[in-house]
Residue, then its C-alpha position, 0 to 999 in steps of 0.5 A: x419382321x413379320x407385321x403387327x397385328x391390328x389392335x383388338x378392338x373390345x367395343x367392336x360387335x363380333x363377326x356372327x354367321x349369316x342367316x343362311x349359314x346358321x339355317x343351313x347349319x341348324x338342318x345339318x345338325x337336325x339331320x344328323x341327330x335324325x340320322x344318328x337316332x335312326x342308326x342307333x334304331x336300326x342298329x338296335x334292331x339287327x341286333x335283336x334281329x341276329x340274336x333272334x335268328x341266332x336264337x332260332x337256327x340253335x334252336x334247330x341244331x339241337x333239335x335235329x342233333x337230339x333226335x338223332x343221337x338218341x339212337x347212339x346215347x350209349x354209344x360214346x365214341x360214336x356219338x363224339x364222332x357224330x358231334x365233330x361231323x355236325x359241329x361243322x353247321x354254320x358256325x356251332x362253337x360247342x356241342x355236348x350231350x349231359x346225362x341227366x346227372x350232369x356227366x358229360x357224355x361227349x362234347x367237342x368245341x369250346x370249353x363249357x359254359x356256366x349257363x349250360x346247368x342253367x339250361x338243363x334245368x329249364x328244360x327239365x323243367x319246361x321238357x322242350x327246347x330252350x335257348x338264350x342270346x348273349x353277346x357274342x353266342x346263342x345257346x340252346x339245350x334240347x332233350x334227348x328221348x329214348x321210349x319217349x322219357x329223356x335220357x340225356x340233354x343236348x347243349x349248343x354254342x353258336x357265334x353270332x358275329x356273322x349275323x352282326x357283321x351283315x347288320x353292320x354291313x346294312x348300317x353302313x350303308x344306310x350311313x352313307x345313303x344318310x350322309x348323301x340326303x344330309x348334303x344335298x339337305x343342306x345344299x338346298x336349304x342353303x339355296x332356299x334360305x339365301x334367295x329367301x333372305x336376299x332382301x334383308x340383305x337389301x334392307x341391311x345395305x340401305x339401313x347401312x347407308x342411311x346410317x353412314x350418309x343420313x339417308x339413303x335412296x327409296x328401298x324397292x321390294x316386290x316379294x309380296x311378305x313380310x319383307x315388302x311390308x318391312x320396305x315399304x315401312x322403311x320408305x315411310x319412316x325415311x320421308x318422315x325422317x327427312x321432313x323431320x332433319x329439314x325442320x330441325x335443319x331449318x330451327x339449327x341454322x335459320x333465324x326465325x325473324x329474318x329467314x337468314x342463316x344465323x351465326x352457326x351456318x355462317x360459321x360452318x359456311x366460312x370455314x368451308x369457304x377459308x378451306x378452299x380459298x386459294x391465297x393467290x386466287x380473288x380476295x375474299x372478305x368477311x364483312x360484319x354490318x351493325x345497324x346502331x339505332x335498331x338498339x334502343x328502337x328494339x328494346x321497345x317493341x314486342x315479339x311480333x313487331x320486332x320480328x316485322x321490323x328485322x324481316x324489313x331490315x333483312x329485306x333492305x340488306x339483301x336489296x343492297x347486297x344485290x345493288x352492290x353486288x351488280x356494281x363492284x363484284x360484276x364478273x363473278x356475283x351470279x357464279x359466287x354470290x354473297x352469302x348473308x347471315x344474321x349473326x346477333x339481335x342487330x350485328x348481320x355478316x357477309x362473306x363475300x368472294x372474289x374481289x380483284x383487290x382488297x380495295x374493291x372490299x372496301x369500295x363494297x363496304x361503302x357503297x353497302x353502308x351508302x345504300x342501306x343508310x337511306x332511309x326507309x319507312x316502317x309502320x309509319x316511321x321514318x327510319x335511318x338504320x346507321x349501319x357501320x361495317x368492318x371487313x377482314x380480308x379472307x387467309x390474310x386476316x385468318x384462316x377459320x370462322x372464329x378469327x376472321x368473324x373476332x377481327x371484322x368485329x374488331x374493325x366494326x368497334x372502329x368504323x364508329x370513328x372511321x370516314x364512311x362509317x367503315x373499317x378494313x381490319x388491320x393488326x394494329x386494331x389486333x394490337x389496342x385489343x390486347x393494350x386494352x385487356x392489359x388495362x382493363x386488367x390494371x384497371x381492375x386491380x387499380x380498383x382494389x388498391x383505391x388507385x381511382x381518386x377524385x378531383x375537384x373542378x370549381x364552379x363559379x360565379x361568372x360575376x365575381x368570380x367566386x367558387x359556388x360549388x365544384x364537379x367531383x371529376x375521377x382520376x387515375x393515380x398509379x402507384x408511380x403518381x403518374x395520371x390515366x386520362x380519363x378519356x383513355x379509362x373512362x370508355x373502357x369502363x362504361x364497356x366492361x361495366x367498371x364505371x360503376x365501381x370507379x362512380x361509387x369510389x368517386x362519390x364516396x370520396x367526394x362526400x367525405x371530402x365536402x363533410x370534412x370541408x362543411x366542418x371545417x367551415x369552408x363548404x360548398x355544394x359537390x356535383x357528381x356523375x352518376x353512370x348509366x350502370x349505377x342509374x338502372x339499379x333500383x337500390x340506387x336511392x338507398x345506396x346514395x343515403x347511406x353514402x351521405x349518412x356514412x360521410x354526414x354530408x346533408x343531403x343538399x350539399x349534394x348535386x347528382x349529375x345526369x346525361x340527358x340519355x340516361x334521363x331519356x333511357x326511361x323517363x318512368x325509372x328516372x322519376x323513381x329513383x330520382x324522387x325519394x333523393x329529392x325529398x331528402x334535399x339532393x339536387x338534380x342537374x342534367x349534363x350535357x343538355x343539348x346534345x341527346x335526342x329527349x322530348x323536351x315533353x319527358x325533360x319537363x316531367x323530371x324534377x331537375x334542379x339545374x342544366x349544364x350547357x355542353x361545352x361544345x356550344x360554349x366552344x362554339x360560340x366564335x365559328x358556329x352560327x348557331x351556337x350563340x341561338x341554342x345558349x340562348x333557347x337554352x337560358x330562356x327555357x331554365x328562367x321559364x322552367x325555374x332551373x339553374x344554369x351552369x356553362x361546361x367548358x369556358x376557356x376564354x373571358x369572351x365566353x364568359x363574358x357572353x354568358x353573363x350578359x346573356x343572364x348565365x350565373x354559373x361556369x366552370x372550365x380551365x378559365x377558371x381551373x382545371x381539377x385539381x386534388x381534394x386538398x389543393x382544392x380545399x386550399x382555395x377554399x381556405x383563400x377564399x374564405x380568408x379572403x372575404x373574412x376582412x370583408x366580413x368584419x368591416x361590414x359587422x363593424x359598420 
């Protein structure tokens, strides 16, 4: 079966002829229309030409026929005979001789013509020869004299063919020396046109090469025209050409700040390297490197010093890299050094080839994260950059850039936890991402149907044990009423920006809840945290009123609760968003005091109202030193500073009984109750208040 033939491609140029060809073809068709015009010229001029000399030699005939017959004009027979003898001249197709009438005296050859009458009046008229040329014959008519008046006329018929077989004889020739001067005419030009355009061909193939390879080598010619001026402008356009990919090159793929390859060279880089990774060759590894302190310190620096500071960091990273490179990767660092790149504002990655063994990676990945964590001085400042590192082993871990860099990442999110501040990626790592996409779904949907509810711990009075007010705490109740601690959604909703959502719910539910109990006539004071989401929202205040307005809760019912980082974030936004609830009456606490990294200058601005001592000191009271010393700077800080002070996590009466003696007022903890629902909680309420009702009365009767 014969082939098929290739699909015709519509969008391809069509195939056109080469200059040369299209010169060449162009003098062929100028020649031959020269030539035709010339031969049509010529042969017009050989017919003339045999007409005229046929013309001529009738025009002698007669003449000479007319003189002689005169003598014989009354002798028919023998002028008949006098005809056929001269009827042989050249080639005479008809003779005749007419009477003046218009009889035929005699006449041999050919039939007789119409313009022979024609004739015979002329020369009656003009009384001389007079002939025409027609196709084909010429015809001539002379008078016969006699005494010098005409008694008869001559008439004659010659052929010309003769003539025009000789012209068309002379035009072949002249066609054929013609179609001789056309090849060679288009030969030469041929010739001339091809060593004339040779260099375009050369600045054909080099534009060709540019366009196939980006660039091509410098174009030389030496023709002294136009096309030495086209080249040497072509030389010019390509190093401005190349000066301009350099620069575009250099903003594509290079950070301004650092003058690191950024994320889009890493990638193009890995997956090369992935391509031609052997996967029994020397381990690989990509390591991702996360410098958590830079976050905050970034945030307020302006353009020009933040790039000063990532150039330093920059800098100390390709130091380390260097060090460690010398130390782990002895053999092969100078043939394949570590390639560096600076993938986001403060997240920078390495790909880093052949280790002996996946524990040679982590070995690197340690003494890295060692070595960077020194720490170093910037514009005055003393600076420890925390950098954390998780590695994916190349082919093992992936096979492209865009899976080897998600799993390093993945081991990043887990080397805040890890020994070394460092994390080999593992498939169990793969495995909790997927677990929390799934709840993180579910959470979301959990939103919609009002699954996240709040719970109730007590707060005490370390004297007599009675509820002075409660922490409204978020719970997780699935439709099945089993429970999602909170240290398994809470986490995930500060990362995917939920905890908003599950905060406002929780609040909401709270302030319905105490209304319902202040009514009731059984209420207490509800403290709620508040989420660093909810807490950058300029709206923030009026979000809160309206919640109270909606529940009828007063407003000093109300205790806010916020982190001392979140307080700390912005000191100015703090104070405005925390102002125009206070005049309403809402009270402020901070939680967790004493584990952020405030001013206490900045604290002492903020119109806070109590402080939560963290239950780690609180837990650390037995076998911590220095846990008894901080509880105490504490409570002596609130008394000088007018400020409540409430103790999180009080589990054993020995803790308690510290922080009485110590002048604490207030706890909370699981020596006192965990949280429990609204309507448990409400119940204790109620055995509270009957509980003292006896109380009461006896006093009123006394």
């Amino acid at each position: 079966m014969a082939a098929a033939d290739p699909p015709l491609d519509a969008s391809a140029p069509k195939r056109r002829l080469s200059l040369s060809r299209r010169a060449s073809l162009f003098m062929a068709a100028v020649l031959t229309a020269f030539a035709l015009v010339l031969g049509a010229a010529f042969a017009l001029l050989q017919q003339q030409e045999a007409r005229t000399s046929a013309k001529q030699e009738v025009e002698a005939y007669v003449g000479i026929i007319a003189r002689n017959a005169g003598p014989r004009i009354h002798d028919a027979p023998r002028l008949t005979r006098y005809l056929e003898i001269a009827e042989g001249w050249r080639e005479i197709q008809r003779t005749a001789i007419v009477a003046p009438d218009g009889t035929v005296i005699a006449a041999v050859g050919a039939a007789e013509s119409p313009a022979e009458r024609r004739l015979i009046e002329a020369v009656r008229a003009r009384g001389d020869v007079v002939s025409i040329a027609g196709e084909g014959v010429a015809i001539a008519a002379a008078p016969i004299l006699s005494d010098g008046r005409p008694v008869a006329y001559l008439i004659a018929h010659q052929r010309t063919h003769p003539l025009y077989a000789q012209g068309a004889t002379q035009i072949a020739i002249f066609i054929a020396i013609a179609a001789a001067f056309l090849v060679a005419a288009v030969a030469l030009t041929l010739i001339f046109v091809r060593r004339t355009v040779a260099p375009l061909a050369q600045l054909i193939a080099f534009a060709e090469r540019t366009s196939t390879h980006g660039r091509g080598e410098r174009i030389d010619i030496k023709t002294g025209d136009e096309f030495e001026a086209l080249a040497a402008a072509f030389n010019r356009m390509m190093a401005r050409l190349d000066e301009s990919m350099r620069r575009v090159q250099r903003l594509a793929y290079v950070d301004a700040a650092t003058n690191l390859p950024n994320g889009e060279k890493f990638a193009r880089e890995l997956n090369a390297f992935t391509a031609r990774a052997d996967a029994n060759g020397p381990t690989g590894a990509v390591i991702v490197i996360d410098f958590a302190r830079l976050t905050r310190l970034l945030e307020t620096l302006g353009q020009d010093a933040s790039h000063d500071l990532m150039a330093r960091v920059a800098e100390r990273l390709r130091a380390a890299v260097r060090t460690v490179d010398r130390v782990v990767r002895t053999q092969s660092f100078q043939e394949k050094p570590t390639f560096i790149a600076r993938l986001r504002q403060h997240e920078f990655a390495l790909i880093a080839p052949s280790f002996p063994s996946p524990s040679n990676v982590v070995r690197y990945a340690q003494m890295l994260t060692s070595a960077i964590n020194q720490p170093f001085e910037w514009r005055d400042l003393k600076l420890n950059l925390d950098a954390r590192c998780g590695a994916a082993i190349i082919a093992h871990d992936g096979g492209d850039a865009e899976t080897l860099t998600r799993n390093a990442r993945l081991a990043l999110h887990a080397a805040k936890d890890a020994p070394g501040a460092v994390k080999m990626f593992t498939s169990a790592l793969d495995r909790d991402v997927e677990d929390r996409i799934a709840l993180e779904h579910e959470m979301r949907a959990a939103i919609e149907r009002n699954e996240f509810r709040a719970y109730f711990q007590p707060k005490v009075n370390l004297a007599d044990g009675r509820i002075e007010g409660c922490e409204a705490l978020a719970r997780w109740i699935r439709p099945d009423r089993t429970i999602v601690s909170p240290a398994v959604f809470i986490p995930l909703a500060e990362e995917t920006g939920l905890i908003s959502q599950v905060a406002d719910a929780i609040m909401r539910e709270a302030c319905w809840k105490a209304a319902a109990w202040a009514r009731e006539g059984i209420g207490v004071q509800v403290a709620v945290n508040v989420s660093a989401l909810q807490f950058r929202d300029e709206a923030f205040p009026d979000h809160v009123l309206k919640i109270l307005d909606q529940a009828g809760l007063p407003a000093f019912c109300l205790e806010l609760e916020l982190t001392e980082s979140i307080a700390m974030e912005n000191p100015d936004q703090a104070l405005r968003l925390i102002e125009p609830l206070r005049e309403r009456g809402v009270r402020f606490s901070i939680d967790d005091f004493g584990c952020g990294h405030s001013s206490l200058a900045a604290l002492t601005r903020l119109p806070f109202d109590v402080l939560k001592i963290d239950q780690q000191f609180v837990r650390g009271l037995e076998r911590d030193r220095h846990a008894p010393a901080i509880i105490e700077t504490i409570l002596a800080m609130a008394a000088t500073l007018d400020m409540q002070v409430v103790a999180e996590g009080i589990e054993q009466e020995r803790e308690a009984q510290f922080l009485r003696r110590r002048g604490c007022l207030i706890g909370q903890g699981f020596l006192y109750g965990a949280a429990e629902p609204a309507e448990a909680f409400a119940e204790r309420l109620r055995a509270q208040h009957r509980a003292a009702a006896p109380v009461r009365g006896k006093s009123d009767a006394a």
